[in-house]
C-alpha distance (Angstrom), angle and dihedral (degrees) to the residues before:
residue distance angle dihedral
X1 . . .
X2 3.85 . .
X3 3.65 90.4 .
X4 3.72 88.6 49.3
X5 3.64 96.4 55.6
X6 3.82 88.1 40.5
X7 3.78 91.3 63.4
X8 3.79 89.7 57.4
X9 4.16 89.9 54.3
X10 3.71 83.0 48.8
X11 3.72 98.8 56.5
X12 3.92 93.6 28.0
X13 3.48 93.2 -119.6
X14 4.04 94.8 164.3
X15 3.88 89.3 55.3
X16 3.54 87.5 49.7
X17 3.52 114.4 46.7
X18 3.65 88.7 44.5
X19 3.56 95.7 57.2
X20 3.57 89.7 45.9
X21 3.96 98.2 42.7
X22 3.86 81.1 61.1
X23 4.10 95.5 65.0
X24 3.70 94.3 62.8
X25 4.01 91.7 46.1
X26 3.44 85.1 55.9
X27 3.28 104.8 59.3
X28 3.89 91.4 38.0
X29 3.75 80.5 62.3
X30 3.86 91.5 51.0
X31 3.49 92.7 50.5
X32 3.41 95.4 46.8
X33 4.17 99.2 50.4
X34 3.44 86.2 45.2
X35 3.84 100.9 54.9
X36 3.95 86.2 36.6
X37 4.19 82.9 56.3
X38 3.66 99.7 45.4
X39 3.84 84.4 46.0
X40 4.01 88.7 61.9
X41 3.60 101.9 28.3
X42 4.47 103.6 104.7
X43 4.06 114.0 -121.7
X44 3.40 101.7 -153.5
X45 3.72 104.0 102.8
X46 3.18 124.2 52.0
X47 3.85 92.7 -116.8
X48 3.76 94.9 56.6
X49 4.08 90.0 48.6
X50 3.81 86.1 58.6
X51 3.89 94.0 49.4
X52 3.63 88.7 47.4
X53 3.71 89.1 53.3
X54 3.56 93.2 48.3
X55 3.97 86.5 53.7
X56 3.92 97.2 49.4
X57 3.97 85.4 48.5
X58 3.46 97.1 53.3
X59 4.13 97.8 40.3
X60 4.09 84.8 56.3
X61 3.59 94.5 51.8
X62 3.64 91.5 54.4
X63 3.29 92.6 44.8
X64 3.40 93.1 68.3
X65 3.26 98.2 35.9
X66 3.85 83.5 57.7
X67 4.32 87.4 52.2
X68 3.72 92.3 49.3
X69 4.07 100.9 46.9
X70 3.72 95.4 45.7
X71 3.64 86.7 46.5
X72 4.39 90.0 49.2
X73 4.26 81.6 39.4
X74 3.63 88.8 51.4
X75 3.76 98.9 50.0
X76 4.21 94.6 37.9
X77 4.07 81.7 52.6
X78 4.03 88.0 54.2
X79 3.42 90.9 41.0
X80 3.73 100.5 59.7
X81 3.47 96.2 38.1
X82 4.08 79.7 67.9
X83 3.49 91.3 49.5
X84 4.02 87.5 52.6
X85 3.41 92.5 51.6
X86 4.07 96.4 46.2
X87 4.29 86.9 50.6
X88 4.18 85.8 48.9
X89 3.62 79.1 54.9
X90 3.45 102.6 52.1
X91 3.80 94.4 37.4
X92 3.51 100.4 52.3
X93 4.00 101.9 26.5
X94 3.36 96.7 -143.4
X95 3.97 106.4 92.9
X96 3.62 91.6 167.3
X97 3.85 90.2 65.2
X98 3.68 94.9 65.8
X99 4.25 88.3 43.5
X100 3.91 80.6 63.4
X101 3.76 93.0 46.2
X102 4.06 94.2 45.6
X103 4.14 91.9 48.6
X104 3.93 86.9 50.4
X105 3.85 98.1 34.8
X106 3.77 89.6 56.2
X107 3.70 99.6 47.3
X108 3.53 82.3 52.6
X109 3.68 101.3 52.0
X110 3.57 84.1 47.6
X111 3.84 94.8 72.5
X112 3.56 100.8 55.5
X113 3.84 108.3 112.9
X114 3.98 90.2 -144.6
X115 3.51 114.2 32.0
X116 3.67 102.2 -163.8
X117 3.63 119.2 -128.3
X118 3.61 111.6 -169.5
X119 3.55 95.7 75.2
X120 3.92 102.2 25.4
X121 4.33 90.3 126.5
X122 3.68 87.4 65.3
X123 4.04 96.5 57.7
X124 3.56 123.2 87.0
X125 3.91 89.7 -118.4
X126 3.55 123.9 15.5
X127 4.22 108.5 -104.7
X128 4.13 93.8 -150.2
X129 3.65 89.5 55.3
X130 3.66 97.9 46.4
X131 3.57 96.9 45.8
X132 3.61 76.3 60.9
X133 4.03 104.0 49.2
X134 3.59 85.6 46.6
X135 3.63 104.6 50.2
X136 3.81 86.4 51.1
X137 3.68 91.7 58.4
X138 3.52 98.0 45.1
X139 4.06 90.7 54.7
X140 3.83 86.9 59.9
X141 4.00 98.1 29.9
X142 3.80 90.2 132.8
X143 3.67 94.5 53.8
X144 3.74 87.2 46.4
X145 3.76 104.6 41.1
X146 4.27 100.0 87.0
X147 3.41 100.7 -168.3
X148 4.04 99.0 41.3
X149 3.70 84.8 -123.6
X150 3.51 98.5 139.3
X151 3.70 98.2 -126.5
X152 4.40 118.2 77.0
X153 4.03 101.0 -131.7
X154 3.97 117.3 -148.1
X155 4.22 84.2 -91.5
X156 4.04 90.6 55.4
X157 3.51 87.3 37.8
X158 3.88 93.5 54.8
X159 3.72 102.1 40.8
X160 4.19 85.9 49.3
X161 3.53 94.9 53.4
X162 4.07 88.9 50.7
X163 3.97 87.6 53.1
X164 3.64 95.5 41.1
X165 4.22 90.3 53.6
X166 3.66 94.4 57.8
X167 3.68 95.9 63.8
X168 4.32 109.0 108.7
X169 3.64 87.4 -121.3
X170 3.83 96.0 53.3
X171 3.85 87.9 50.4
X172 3.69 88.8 56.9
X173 3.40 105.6 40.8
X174 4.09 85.9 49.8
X175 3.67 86.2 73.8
X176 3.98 98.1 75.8
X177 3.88 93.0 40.1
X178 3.83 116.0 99.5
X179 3.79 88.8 -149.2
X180 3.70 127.1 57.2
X181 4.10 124.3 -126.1
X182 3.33 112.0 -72.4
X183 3.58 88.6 -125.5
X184 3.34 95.9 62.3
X185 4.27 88.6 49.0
X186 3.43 86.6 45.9
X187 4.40 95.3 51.4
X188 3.80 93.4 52.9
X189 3.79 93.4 45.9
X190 3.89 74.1 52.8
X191 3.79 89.0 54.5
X192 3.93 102.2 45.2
X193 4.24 84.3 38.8
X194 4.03 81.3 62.0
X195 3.72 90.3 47.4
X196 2.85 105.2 51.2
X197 3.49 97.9 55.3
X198 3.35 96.2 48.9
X199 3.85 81.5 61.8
X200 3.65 98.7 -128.0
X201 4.19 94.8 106.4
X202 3.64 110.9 109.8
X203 3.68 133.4 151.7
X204 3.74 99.1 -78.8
X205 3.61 88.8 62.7
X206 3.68 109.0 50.6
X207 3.65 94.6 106.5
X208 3.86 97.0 34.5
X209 4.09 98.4 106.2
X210 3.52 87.4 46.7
């Protein structure tokens, strides 16, 4: 995990995403001033029903200006979490150590009884979407649980979590999480794992299964 949050310092991720987070805020501000003015502004006179106008236009536009760059914030914030866990990867060279730590981490992220949300970019796996992977699981636990054990090890735990992610809905939903599936961190630790022992994983390729 210390390699993990190493590759963020690396890349600068914290300077990053918080300059970015700010562009959507903005323009939810915008929208919101803008609406708020139009609200207030009289539409009596012809004059005034023109300003008003102008106000409505504008609060739209940032509207979905506000959609579309949480959206691209959203899916850079995914995005370099992958390239964190690819340079843990290569740092540590043992990929399969942080597959552990993700299967566990989420489980326990999924038992807090109020995920907070303010900061959820900043966690090593976001706790809204793994309340989610995890309640999914549990529904079908039987289905899940190979051995009939009673209890889903970190291998049942893993190979649920890949099943669960390629539903439609999970697909959609991933695009307002800061994190992506664990599955999918999990498969391209998978990928560089296979790499490198093959022995063809040098530092040029860190980021290539990204």
């Amino acid at each position: 995990m210390i390699g993990h949050e190493l590759g963020h310092i690396k890349h600068k991720d914290y300077v990053v995403m918080t300059v970015l987070s700010a562009l959507p805020l903005l323009a939810y501000l915008i929208a919101r001033g803008t609406w708020e003015a139009a609200r207030w502004s009289g539409s009596s006179k012809k004059e005034e029903g023109s300003i008003r106008a102008a106000f409505l236009a504008i609060g739209i536009i940032s509207y979905i200006v506000y959609i579309i760059s949480l959206l691209c914030v959203m899916y850079l914030s995914r995005l370099r979490e992958h390239y964190a866990d690819a340079y843990s990867a290569y740092v540590t060279g043992s990929p399969r150590s942080l597959q552990s730590a993700l299967a566990k981490i989420t489980y326990g992220l999924s038992l807090s009884p109020k995920p907070p949300s303010g900061a959820r970019a900043f966690y090593i796996g976001d706790p809204a979407m793994a309340k989610q992977e995890i309640q999914q699981i549990m529904e079908k636990k039987q289905d899940y649980d190979l051995d009939k054990d009673g209890v889903l090890d970190e291998r049942e735990l893993e190979l649920a979590m890949e099943k669960e992610a390629k539903s439609t809905w999970a697909k959609i939903n991933t695009w307002f999480a800061t994190h992506p599936p664990t599955f999918k961190r999990i498969l391209l630790l998978r990928e560089i794992e296979e790499e490198m022992r093959s022995g063809n994983y040098t530092s040029d390729r860190i980021y290539a299964h990204i």
